[in-house]
C-alpha positions as CSV (number, residue, x, y, z in Angstrom):
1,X,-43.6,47.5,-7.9
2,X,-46.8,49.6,-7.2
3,X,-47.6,49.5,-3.5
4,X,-51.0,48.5,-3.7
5,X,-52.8,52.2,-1.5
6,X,-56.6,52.0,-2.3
7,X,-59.9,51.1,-0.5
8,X,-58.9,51.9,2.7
9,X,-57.1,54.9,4.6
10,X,-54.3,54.3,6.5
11,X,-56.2,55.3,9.9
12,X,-58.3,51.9,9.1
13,X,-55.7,49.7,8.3
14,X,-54.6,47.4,10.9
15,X,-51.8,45.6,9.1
16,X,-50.2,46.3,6.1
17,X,-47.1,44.0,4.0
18,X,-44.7,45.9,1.9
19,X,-42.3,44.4,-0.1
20,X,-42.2,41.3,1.9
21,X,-39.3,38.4,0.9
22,X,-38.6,35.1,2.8
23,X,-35.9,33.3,1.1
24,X,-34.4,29.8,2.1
25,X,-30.5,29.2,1.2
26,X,-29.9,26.1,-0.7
27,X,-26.8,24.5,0.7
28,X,-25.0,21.6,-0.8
29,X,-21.4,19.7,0.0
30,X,-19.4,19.1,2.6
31,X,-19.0,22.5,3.2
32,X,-22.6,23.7,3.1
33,X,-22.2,26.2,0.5
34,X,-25.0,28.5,-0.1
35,X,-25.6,27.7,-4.2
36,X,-29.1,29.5,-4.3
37,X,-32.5,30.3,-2.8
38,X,-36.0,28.7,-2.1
39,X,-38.2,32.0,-3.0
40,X,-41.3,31.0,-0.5
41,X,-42.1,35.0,-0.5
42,X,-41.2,36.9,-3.4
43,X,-42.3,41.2,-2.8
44,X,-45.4,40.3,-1.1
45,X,-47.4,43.2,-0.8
46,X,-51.2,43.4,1.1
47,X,-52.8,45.5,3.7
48,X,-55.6,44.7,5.8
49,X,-58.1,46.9,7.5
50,X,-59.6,47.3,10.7
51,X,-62.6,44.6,11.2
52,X,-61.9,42.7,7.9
53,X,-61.3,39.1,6.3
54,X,-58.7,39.4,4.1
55,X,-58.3,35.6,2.5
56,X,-55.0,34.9,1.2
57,X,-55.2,32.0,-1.2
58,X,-53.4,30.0,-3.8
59,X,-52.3,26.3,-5.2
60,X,-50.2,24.2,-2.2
61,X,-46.7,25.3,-2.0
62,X,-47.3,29.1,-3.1
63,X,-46.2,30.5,0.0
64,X,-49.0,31.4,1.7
65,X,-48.3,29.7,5.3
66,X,-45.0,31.4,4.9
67,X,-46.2,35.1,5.3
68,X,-48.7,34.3,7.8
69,X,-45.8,32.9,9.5
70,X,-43.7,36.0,8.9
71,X,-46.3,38.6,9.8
72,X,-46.8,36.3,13.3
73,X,-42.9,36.8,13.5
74,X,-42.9,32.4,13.9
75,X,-40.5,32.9,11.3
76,X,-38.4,36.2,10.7
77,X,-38.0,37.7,6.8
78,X,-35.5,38.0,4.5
79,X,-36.6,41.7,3.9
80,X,-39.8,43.6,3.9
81,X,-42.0,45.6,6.1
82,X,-44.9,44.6,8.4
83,X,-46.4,48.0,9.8
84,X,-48.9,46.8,12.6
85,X,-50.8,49.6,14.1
86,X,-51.3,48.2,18.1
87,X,-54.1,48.8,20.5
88,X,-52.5,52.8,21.9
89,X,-52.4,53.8,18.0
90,X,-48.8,53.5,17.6
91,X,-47.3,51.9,14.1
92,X,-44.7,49.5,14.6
93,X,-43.0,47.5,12.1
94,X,-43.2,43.9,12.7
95,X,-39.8,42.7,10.6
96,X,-37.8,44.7,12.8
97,X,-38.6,43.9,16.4
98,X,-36.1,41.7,18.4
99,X,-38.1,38.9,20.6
100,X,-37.9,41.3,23.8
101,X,-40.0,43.7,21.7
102,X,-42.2,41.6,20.4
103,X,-43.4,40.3,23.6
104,X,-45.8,42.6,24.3
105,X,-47.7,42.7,21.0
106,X,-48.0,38.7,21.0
107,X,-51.2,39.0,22.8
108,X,-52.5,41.5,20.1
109,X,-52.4,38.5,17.1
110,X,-52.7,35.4,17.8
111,X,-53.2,31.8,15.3
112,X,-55.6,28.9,14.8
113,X,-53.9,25.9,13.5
114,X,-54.8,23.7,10.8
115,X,-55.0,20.7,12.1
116,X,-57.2,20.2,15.5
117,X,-55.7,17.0,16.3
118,X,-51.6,18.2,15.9
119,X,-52.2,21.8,17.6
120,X,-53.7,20.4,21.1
121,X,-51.1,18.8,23.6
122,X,-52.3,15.3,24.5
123,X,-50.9,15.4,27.8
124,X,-53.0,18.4,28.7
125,X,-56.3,19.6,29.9
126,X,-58.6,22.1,28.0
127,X,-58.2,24.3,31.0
128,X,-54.4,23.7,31.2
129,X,-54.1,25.0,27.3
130,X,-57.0,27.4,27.0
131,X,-55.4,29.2,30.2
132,X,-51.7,28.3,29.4
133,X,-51.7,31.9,27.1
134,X,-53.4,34.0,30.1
135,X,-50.7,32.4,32.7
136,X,-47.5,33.3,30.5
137,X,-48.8,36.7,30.7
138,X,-49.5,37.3,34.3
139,X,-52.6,36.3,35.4
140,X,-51.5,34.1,38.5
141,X,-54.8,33.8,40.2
142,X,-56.2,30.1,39.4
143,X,-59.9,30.9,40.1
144,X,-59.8,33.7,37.9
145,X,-58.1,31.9,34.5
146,X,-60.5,29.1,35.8
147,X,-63.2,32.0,35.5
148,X,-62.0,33.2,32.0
149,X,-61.4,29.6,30.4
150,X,-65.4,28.9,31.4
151,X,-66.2,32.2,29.5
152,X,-64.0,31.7,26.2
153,X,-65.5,28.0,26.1
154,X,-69.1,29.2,26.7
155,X,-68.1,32.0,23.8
156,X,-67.0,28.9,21.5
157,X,-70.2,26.8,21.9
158,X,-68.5,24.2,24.6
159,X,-69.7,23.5,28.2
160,X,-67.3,25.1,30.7
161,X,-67.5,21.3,33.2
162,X,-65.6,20.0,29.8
163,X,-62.0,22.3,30.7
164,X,-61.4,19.2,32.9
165,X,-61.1,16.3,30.3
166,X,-58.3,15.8,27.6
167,X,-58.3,16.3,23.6
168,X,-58.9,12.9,23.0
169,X,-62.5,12.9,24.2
170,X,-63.6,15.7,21.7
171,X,-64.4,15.3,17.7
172,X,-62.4,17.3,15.5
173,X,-65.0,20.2,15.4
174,X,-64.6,20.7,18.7
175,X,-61.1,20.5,19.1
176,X,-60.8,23.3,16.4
177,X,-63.5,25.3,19.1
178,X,-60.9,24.5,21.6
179,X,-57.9,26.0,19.7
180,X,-60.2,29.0,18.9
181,X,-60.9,29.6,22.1
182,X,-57.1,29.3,23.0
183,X,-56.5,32.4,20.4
184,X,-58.8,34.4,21.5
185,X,-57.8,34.4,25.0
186,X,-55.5,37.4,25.5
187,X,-57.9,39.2,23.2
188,X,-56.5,39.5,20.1
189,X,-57.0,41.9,17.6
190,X,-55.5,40.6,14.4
191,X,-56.4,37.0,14.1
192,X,-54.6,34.2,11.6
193,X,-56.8,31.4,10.6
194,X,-54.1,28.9,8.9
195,X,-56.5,26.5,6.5
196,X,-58.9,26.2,10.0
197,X,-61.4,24.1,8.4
198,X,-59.9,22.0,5.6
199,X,-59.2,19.1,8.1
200,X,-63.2,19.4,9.0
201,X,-66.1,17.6,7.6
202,X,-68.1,19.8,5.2
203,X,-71.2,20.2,7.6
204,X,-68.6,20.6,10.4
205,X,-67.1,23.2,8.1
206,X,-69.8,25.3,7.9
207,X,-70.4,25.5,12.2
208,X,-67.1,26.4,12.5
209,X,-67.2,29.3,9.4
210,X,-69.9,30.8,10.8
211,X,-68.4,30.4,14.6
212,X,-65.8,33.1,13.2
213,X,-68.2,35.3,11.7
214,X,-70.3,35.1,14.8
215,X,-66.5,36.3,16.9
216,X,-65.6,38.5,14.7
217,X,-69.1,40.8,14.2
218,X,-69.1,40.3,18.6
219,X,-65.6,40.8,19.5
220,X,-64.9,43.1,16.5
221,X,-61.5,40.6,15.1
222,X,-59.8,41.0,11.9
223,X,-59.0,37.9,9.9
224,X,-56.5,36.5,7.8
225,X,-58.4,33.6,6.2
226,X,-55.1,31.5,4.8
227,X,-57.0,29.0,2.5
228,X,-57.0,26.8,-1.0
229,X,-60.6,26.3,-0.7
230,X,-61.9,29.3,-2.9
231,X,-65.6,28.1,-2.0
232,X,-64.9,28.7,1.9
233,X,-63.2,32.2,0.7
234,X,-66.1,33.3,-1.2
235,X,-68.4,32.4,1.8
236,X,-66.1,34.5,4.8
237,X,-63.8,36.9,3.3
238,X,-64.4,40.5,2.4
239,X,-61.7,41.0,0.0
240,X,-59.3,38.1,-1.1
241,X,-55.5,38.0,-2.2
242,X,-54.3,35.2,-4.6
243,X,-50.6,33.9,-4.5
244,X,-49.2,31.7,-7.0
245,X,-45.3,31.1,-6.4
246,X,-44.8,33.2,-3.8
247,X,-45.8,36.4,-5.7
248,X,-49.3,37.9,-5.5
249,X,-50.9,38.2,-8.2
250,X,-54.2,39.4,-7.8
251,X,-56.0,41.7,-5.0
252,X,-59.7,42.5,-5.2
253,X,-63.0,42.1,-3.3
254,X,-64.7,38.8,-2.9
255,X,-67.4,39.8,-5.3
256,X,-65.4,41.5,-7.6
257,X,-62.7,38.4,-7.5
258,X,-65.4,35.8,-8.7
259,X,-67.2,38.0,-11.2
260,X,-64.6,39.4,-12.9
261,X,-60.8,38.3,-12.8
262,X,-58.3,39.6,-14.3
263,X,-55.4,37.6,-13.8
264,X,-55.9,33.9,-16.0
265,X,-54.4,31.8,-12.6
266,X,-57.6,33.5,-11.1
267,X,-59.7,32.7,-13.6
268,X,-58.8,28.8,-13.5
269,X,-59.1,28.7,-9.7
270,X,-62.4,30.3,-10.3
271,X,-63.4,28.4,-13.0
272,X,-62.6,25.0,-11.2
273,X,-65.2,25.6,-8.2
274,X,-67.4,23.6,-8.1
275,X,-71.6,24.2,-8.9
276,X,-74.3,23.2,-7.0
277,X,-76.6,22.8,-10.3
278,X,-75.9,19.3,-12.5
279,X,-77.3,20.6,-15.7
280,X,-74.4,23.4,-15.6
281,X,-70.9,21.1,-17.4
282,X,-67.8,23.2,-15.2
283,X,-65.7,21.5,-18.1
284,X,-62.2,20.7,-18.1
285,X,-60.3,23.2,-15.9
286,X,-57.2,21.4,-15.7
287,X,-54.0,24.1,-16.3
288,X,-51.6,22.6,-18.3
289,X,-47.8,21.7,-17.1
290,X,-46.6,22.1,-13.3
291,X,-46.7,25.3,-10.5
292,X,-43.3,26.2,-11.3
293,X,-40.4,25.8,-8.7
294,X,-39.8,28.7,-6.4
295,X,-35.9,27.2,-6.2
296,X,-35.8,28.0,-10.2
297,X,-38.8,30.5,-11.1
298,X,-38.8,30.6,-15.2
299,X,-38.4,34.4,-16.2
300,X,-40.5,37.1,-16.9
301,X,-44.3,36.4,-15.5
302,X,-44.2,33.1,-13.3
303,X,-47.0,31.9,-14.9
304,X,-46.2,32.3,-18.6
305,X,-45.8,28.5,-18.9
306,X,-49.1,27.5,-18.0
307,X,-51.0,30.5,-19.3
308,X,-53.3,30.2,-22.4
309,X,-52.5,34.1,-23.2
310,X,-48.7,34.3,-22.9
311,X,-47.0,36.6,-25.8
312,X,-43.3,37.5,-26.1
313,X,-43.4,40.1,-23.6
314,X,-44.5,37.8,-20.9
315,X,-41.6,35.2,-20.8
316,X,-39.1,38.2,-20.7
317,X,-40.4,41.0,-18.6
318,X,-41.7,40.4,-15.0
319,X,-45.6,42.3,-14.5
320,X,-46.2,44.8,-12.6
321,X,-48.9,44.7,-9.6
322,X,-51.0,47.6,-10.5
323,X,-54.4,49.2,-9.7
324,X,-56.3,47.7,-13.0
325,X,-60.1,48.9,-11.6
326,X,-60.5,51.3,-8.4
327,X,-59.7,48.8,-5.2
328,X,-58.4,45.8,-8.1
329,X,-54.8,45.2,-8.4
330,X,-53.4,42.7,-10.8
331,X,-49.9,41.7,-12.3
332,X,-50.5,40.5,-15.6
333,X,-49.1,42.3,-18.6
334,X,-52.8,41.9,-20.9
335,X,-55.1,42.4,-17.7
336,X,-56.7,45.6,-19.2
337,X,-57.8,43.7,-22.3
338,X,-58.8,40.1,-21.4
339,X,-62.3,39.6,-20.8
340,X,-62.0,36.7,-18.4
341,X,-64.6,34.2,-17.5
342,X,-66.1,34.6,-13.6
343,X,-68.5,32.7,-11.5
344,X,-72.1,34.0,-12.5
């Protein structure tokens, strides 16, 4: 598999995935016998650069929480390499760091949770969570976290005299401000944003999305946008990566991504957004069939039995993920010749 190595030099990149597998052993009987594996990450490759929103999207179930998950080093790989360049310059690679090595870089990526409600502690204060992060790493001094907190909520749109009261007196919008402001307390500079606003109503939605542009463009973060919502993608993201059972198959800009796929999983996620015009007819989207199990992937191209342009080749020979346009990466065998519907 082609490593994908355009638009962007490697001085700009801030994180990039090569080759990355998480695999979960299937065990059955008494004796817990390993008789195969749950593919959640299948050669996962991506890289993201220095001040960017990379949007890493797909159907429920395609692995995406799992290589956020892996690259936050929640959850360590089956194989892989994550090469993080940190704050001095250095390149380390993420997959291979015991925990006593990690420790230091924890401050340098941090996560905001996708559900407001389940990520805040009900038993603790705004200022006991917001500060809890800025305590574990050595800042002892009570006035001064007190001090920080008051800036990080003021940064997030809240009133600093609310670090006092408990989660249960805020609405979900403002308990996903809260958990922002708890990830970017240490200063991060890689920032995962696990499906932030699909537990958000839509006008709520749209605060919060341009909350994170406003950070970002101030504090100069880089996102990982983890989402299913290709409308919120389109809206944030610079460049977008689509998964379908735990395989990417498609890399590109946002612009280029809607206008012109070149992968037909693309093209039906495209084609089933929604348009804010009722004499356009989006028409029947619907794929045929079912996202295929990553416990018993079919062979050749995962996708072949759902795909309205499968031939021969596809059901027996995997794709490669190759540079189809300059910066647009794609593994589908006819991707040079279909002509693909996008959004206009």
């Amino acid at each position: 598999m082609t490593t994908p190595t355009a638009q962007g030099s490697n001085d700009k990149r801030l994180l990039e995935v090569k080759n990355l597998r998480k695999y979960y052993p299937i065990k059955k009987g008494f004796l817990r016998k390993t008789v195969g594996y749950v593919r959640a990450a299948d050669d996962v490759n991506f890289f993201i650069n220095e001040g960017e929103t990379l949007g890493l999207v797909g159907e429920s179930g395609c692995g995406k929480t799992t290589v956020s998950r892996c690259i936050l080093r929640a959850q360590a790989p089956t194989s892989g390499e994550m090469l993080f360049r940190t704050g001095d310059g250095a390149t380390v690679d993420l997959s291979r760091l015991d925990r006593k090595a990690l420790s230091p870089l924890r401050s340098q990526m941090q996560m905001i949770f996708q559900d407001p409600y389940g990520s805040l502690n009900p038993r603790m204060t705004i200022f006991d969570m917001v500060s809890e992060p800025l305590l574990i790493s050595g800042m002892k001094d009570r006035r001064k976290r007190e001090e920080r907190v008051a800036e990080l909520l003021r940064l997030v749109g809240l009133r600093p005299e609310f670090m006092q009261r408990f989660p249960h007196a805020f609405s979900g919008g403002q308990r996903q401000r809260i958990g922002i402001a708890r990830a970017l307390a240490l200063n991060p500079r890689l920032v995962v944003a696990d499906e932030p606003v699909s537990a958000l109503d839509v006008s709520v939605q749209a605060q919060t999305l341009n909350l994170l542009l406003d950070l970002q463009k101030r504090l100069n973060l880089t996102y990982l946008f983890v989402s299913h919502n290709l409308s919120v993608v389109k809206h944030i993201c610079d460049r977008v990566t689509v998964m379908y059972v735990g395989k990417i198959v498609e890399t590109a800009t946002a612009e280029e991504m809607f206008a012109r796929p070149r992968h037909p999983y693309t093209a039906a996620l495209v084609a089933a957004l929604p348009v804010a015009d009722p004499r356009i007819k989006t028409g029947n989207v619907e794929l045929p069939g079912e996202v295929a199990s990553p416990a018993n992937p079919p062979s050749g191209c995962y996708f072949h039995p759902r795909c309205a342009f499968c031939i021969d080749r596809c059901r027996t020979e995997a794709p490669a993920y190759r540079e189809i346009t300059p910066g647009h990466f794609a593994a589908c065998h006819r991707a040079e010749e279909l002509n693909l519907a996008g959004m206009a």
